[in-house]
C-alpha positions in Angstrom: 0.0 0.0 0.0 1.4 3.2 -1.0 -0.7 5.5 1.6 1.0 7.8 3.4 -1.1 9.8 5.7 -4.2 11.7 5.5 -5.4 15.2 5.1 -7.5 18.2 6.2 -8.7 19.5 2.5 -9.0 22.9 4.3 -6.2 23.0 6.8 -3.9 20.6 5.4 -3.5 19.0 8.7 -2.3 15.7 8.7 -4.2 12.4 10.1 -2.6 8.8 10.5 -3.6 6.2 7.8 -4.8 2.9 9.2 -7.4 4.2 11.3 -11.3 5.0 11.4 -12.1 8.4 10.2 -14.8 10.2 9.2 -14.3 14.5 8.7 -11.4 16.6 10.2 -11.1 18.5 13.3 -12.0 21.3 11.4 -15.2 20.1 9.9 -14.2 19.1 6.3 -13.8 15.8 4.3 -10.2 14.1 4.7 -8.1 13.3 1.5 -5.8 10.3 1.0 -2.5 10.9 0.2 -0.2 9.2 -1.3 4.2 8.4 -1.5 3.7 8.9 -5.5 7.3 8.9 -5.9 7.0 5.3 -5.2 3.9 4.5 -7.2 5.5 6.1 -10.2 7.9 3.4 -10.1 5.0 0.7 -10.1 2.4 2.0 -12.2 3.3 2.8 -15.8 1.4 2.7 -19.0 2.6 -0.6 -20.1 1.7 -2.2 -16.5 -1.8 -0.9 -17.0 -2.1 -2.1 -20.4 -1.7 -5.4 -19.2 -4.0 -5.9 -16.3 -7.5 -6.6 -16.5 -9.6 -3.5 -16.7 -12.1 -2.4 -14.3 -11.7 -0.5 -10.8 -9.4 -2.2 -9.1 -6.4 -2.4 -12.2 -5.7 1.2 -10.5 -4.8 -0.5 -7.2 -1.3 1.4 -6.4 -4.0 4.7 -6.1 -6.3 3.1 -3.8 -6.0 2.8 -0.3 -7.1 -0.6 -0.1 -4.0 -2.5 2.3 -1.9 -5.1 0.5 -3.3 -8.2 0.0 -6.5 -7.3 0.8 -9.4 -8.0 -1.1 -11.9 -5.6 -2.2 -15.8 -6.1 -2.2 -16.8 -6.4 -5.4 -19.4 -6.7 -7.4 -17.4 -6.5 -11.0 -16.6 -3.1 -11.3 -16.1 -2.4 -14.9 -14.4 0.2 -17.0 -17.7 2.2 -18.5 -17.8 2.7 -22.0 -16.9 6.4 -23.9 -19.5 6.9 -26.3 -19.2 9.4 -29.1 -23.0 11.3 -29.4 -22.5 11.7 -33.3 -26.2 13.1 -34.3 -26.1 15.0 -31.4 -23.0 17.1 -32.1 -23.8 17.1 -35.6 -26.8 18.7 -34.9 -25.1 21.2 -33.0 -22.3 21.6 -35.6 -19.5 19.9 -33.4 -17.9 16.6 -33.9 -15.5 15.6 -30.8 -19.1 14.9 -27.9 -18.4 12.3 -25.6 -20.2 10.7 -22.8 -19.1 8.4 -20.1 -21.9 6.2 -19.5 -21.8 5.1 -15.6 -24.9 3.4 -15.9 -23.3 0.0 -16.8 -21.1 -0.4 -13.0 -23.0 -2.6 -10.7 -27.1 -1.2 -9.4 -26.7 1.0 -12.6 -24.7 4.0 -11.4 -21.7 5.6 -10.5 -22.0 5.6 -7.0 -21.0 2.1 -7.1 -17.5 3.6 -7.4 -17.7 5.1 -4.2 -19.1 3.0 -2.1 -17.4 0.2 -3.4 -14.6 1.5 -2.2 -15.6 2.8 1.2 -17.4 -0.6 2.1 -13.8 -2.0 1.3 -12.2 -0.5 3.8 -14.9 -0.6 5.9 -14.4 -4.2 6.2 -11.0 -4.0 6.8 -11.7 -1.8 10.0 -14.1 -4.2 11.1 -16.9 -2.2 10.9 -20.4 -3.7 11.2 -23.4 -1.4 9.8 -22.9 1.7 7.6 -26.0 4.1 7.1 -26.3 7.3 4.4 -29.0 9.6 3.0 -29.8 9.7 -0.5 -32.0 10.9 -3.4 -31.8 7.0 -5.1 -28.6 5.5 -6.4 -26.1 6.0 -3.4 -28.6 3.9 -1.6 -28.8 0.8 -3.3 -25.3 0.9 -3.9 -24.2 1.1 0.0 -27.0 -1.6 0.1 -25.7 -3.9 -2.2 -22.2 -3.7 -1.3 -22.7 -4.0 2.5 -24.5 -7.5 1.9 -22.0 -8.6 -0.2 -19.7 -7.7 3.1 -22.1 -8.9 5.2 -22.5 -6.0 6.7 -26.2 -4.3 7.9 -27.0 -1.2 6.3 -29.4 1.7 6.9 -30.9 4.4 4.3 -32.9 7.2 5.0 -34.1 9.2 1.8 -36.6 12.2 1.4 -40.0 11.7 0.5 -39.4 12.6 -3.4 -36.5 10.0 -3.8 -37.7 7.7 -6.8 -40.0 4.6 -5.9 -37.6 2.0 -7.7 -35.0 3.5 -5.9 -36.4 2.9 -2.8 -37.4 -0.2 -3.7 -34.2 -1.5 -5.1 -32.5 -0.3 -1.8 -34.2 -2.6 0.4 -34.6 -5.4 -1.9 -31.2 -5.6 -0.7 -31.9 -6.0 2.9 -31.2 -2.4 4.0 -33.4 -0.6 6.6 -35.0 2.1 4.4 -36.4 5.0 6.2 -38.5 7.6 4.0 -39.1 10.6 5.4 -39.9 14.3 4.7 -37.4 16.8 4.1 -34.6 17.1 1.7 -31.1 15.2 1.9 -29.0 17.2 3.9 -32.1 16.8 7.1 -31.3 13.6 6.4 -28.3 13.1 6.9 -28.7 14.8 10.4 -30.3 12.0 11.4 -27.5 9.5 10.2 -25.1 11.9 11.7 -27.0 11.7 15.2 -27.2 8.0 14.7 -23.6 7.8 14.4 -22.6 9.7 17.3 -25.1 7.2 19.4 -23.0 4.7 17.6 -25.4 2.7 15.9 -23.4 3.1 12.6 -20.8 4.3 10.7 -21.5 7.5 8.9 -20.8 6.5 4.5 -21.8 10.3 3.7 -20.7 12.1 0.6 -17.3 12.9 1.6 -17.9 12.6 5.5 -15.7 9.9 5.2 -12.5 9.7 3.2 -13.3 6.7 0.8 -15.6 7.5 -1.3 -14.2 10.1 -3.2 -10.8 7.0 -3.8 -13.4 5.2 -5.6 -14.9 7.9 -7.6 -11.6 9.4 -8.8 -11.1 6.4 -10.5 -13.3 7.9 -13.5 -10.3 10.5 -14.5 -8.0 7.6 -14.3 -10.1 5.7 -16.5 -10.7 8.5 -18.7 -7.4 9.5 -19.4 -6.4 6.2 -20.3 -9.1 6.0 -22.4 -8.3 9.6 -24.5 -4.5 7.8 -24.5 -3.1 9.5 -21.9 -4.7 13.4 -23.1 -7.7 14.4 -21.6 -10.1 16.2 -23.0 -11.1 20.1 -23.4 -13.7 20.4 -20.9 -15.8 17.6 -18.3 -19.0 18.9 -17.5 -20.6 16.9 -14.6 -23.4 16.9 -12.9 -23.0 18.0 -9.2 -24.8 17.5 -6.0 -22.1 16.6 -3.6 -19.8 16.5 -6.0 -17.6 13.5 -5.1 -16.7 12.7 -8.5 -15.8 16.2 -9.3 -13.2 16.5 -6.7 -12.1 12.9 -7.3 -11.5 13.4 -11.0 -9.7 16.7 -10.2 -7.7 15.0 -7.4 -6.9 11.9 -10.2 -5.2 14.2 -12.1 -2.8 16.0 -10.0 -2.0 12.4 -9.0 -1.5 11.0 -12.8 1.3 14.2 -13.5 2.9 13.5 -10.5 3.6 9.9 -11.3 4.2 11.0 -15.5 1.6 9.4 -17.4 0.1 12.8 -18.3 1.2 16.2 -18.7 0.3 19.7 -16.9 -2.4 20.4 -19.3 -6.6 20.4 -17.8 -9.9 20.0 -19.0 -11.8 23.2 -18.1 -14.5 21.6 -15.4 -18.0 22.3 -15.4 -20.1 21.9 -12.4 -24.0 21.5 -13.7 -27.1 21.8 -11.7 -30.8 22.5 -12.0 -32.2 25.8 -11.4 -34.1 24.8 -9.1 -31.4 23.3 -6.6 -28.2 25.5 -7.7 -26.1 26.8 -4.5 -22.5 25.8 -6.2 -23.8 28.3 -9.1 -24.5 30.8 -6.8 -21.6 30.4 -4.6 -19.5 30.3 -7.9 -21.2 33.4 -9.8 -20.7 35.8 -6.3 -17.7 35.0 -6.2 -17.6 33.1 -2.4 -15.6 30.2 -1.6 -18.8 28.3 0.1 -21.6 28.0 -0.6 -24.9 28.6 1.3 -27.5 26.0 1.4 -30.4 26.1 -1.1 -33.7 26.6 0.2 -36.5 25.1 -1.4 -34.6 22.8 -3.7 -36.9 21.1 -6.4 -35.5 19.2 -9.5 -36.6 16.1 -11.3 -33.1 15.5 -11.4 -32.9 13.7 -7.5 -29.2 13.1 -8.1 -28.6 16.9 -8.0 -31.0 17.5 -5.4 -28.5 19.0 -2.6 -29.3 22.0 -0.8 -26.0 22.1 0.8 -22.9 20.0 0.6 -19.9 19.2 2.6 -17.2 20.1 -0.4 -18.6 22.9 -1.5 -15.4 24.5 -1.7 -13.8 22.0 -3.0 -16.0 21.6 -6.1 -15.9 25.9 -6.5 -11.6 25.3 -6.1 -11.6 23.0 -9.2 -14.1 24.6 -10.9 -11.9 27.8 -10.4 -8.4 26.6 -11.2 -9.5 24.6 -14.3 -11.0 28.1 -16.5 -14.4 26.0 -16.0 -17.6 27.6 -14.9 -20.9 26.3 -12.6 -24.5 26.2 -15.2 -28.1 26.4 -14.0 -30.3 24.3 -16.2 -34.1 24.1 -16.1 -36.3 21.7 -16.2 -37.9 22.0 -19.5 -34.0 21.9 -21.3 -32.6 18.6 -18.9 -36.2 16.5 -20.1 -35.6 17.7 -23.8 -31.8 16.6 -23.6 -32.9 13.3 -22.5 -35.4 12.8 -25.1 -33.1 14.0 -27.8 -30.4 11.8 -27.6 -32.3 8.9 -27.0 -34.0 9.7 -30.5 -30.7 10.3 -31.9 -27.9 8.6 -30.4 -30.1 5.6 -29.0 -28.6 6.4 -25.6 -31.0 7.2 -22.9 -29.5 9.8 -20.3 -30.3 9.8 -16.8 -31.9 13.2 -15.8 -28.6 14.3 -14.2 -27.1 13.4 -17.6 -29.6 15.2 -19.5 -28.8 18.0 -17.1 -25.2 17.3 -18.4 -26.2 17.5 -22.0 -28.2 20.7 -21.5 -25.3 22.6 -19.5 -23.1 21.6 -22.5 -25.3 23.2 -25.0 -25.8 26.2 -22.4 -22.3 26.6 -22.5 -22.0 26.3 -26.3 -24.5 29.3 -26.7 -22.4 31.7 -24.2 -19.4 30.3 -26.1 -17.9 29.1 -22.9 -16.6 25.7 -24.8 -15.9 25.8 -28.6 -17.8 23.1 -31.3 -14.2 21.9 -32.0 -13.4 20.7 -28.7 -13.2 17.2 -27.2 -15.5 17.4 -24.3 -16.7 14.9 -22.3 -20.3 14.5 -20.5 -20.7 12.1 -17.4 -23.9 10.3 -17.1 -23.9 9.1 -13.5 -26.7 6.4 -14.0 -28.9 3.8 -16.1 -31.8 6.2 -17.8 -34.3 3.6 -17.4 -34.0 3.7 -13.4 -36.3 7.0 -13.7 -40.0 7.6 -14.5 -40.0 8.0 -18.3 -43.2 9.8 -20.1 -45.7 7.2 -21.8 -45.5 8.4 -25.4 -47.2 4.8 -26.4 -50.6 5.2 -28.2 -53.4 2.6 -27.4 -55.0 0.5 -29.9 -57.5 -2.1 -30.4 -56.4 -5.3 -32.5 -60.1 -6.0 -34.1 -60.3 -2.8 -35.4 -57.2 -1.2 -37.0 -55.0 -3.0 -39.4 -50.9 -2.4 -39.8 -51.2 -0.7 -43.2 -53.4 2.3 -41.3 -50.7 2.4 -38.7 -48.7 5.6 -39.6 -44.6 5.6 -38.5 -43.5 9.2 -37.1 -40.7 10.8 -38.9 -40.0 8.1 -41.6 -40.8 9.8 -44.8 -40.6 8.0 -47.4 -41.3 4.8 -46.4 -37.8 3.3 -45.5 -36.9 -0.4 -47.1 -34.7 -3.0 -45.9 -31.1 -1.8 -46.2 -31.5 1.9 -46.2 -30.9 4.4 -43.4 -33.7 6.3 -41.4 -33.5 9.8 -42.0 -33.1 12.0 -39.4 -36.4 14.3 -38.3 
């Protein structure tokens, strides 16, 4: 293990590896650090080529101890997918999306948590509890029964049924209750200072963000060791923002890329937007969100922990923090899947609509490689019935009328685009 010591993201003061943390003295998430000196003697590019991919082929940059197995539930390396109607149709030709809806309970927080249930084992710990708004849940869920560990969720009222569902399909203790994430996550917080569990919060303990950084890894392998122009990713709590930008720093220090960024774009909906706030005044936190509404639950976070951090790399990368509405993240999702075939997750339609928010105030050009994240399966979420109802006995196919198909197309010809 090539773990040094671990570290205040506000103070910078040190903690000892090997022991149980959760945030710092001052209040703030912890950061892992590393001896990369070392690790750039035992990572290079033609090691990586050679192992498996997935998560875990990035071991020298986890903290996971030596020997030690990680739970797992087959962690692969997601897809990059090149949207070529879609940036056609917006005159551009280098669109990208990671699609973190093929990891295990269809999203990206299986990264995280992955990770943090990994070492959660290893220090012997029992029961783990979180709030979320869907996906973190059933991902703490499944990965603490495959640890054998009891877990407890507690979501707000508006979290999706199937996530809900899903998370205690898994065995978890699921608690529904009114209010919005960050009230819940007082109650896990209180539970944990009672000591019936161990807090897995976004970034209230040191792990998750380990897990999620392994996204930059992955993607700059992927782009052959140059990343892109700009990331645009959709934040809430941000974890895989500050992991990616964290990744980075870690990946020049060790040589297999350069000193050159992708501009980073924090997206939210208008509706729940404090990092756009905090970034548009100017402030270096950010004050919670009251009221927060947005169909995309993901992003749903009045208030969260990193703030700062997610405003520093959005800062120090040229990037910039978007507002979406509502009307532009459902229209995202519905053009692409017509399109591209690929159905987007809310938060990845809110992706899609910062990118094309950011086109129009020329803040990215048409030229540039850019790369969307899509944090989840699209067909996890309510979806609009657009199905029309029909009676067998009384229509016949020929009166049936296709919808943007003109002419008819044959076998072996294209469908034009509408």
């Amino acid at each position: 293990m090539f773990v040094t010591h671990l570290e205040c993201s506000l103070t910078g003061e040190r903690y000892p590896a090997g022991q149980v943390h959760n945030l710092s003295r001052a209040g703030k998430p912890l950061l892992v650090r590393y001896d990369l000196a070392a690790v750039r003697g035992a990572m290079t590019r033609e090691a990586l080529a050679e192992r498996a991919p997935g998560m875990w082929k990035w071991r020298e940059l986890l903290p996971l101890p030596d020997g030690a197995e990680p739970v797992s539930l087959g962690e692969i390396e997601t897809p990059l997918l090149p949207l070529i109607e879609t940036a056609a149709f917006h005159g551009a030709s280098q669109l990208l999306v990671k699609d973190e809806g093929r990891l295990p309970t269809g999203s990206f927080k299986a990264r995280g948590l992955a990770m943090a249930i990994s070492m959660a084992r290893q220090f012997g710990i029992d029961r783990v509890a979180l709030p979320t708004n869907g996906n973190a849940g059933a991902a703490l869920a499944a990965y603490a029964a495959a640890a054998g560990m009891g877990a407890t969720v507690i979501c707000p009222a508006e979290t999706p049924a199937i996530n809900v569902t899903e998370t205690a399909a898994y065995g978890a203790d699921v608690y529904v209750a009114d209010g919005q994430i960050d009230e819940c996550g007082r109650l896990v917080g209180e539970g944990a200072t009672a000591g019936r569990w161990f807090d897995c919060s976004t970034l209230k303990e040191p792990y998750r963000i380990e897990g999620k950084k392994v996204m930059g890894l992955e993607l700059a392998e992927q782009l052959g060791w140059r990343l892109p122009d700009a990331i645009f990713y959709p934040t809430g709590g941000g974890t895989g923002l500050i992991g990616m930008w964290k990744a980075f720093a870690e990946l020049e220090a060790i040589g297999l890329i350069g000193p050159e960024r992708p501009r980073m774009f924090a997206v939210q909906a208008e509706g729940c937007a404090p990092i756009v706030r905090a970034w548009e005044k100017g402030d270096e936190f950010a004050e919670r969100w009251e009221g927060a509404a947005t169909a995309a639950t993901g992003i749903r976070v009045p208030k969260a922990v990193g703030d700062f951090l997610i405003l520093r790399a959005v800062r120090e990368s040229g990037g910039a923090a978007i507002a979406v509405e509502e009307g532009a993240i459902a229209a995202a999702v519905q053009d692409v899947a017509e399109m591209d075939g690929l159905l987007l997750c809310p938060e990845g339609g809110a992706v899609l609509a910062g990118w094309r928010a950011a086109l129009e105030r020329e803040l990215v050009g048409r030229d540039e490689r850019v790369v969307l994240f899509n944090c989840a399966a699209g067909n996890k979420y309510p979806l609009p019935d657009r199905a029309e109802r029909i009676r067998l006995a009384e229509v016949n196919g020929a009166e049936l009328r296709p919808r943007g198909l003109s002419p008819i197309v044959r076998a072996g010809t294209s469908a034009p685009r509408r």
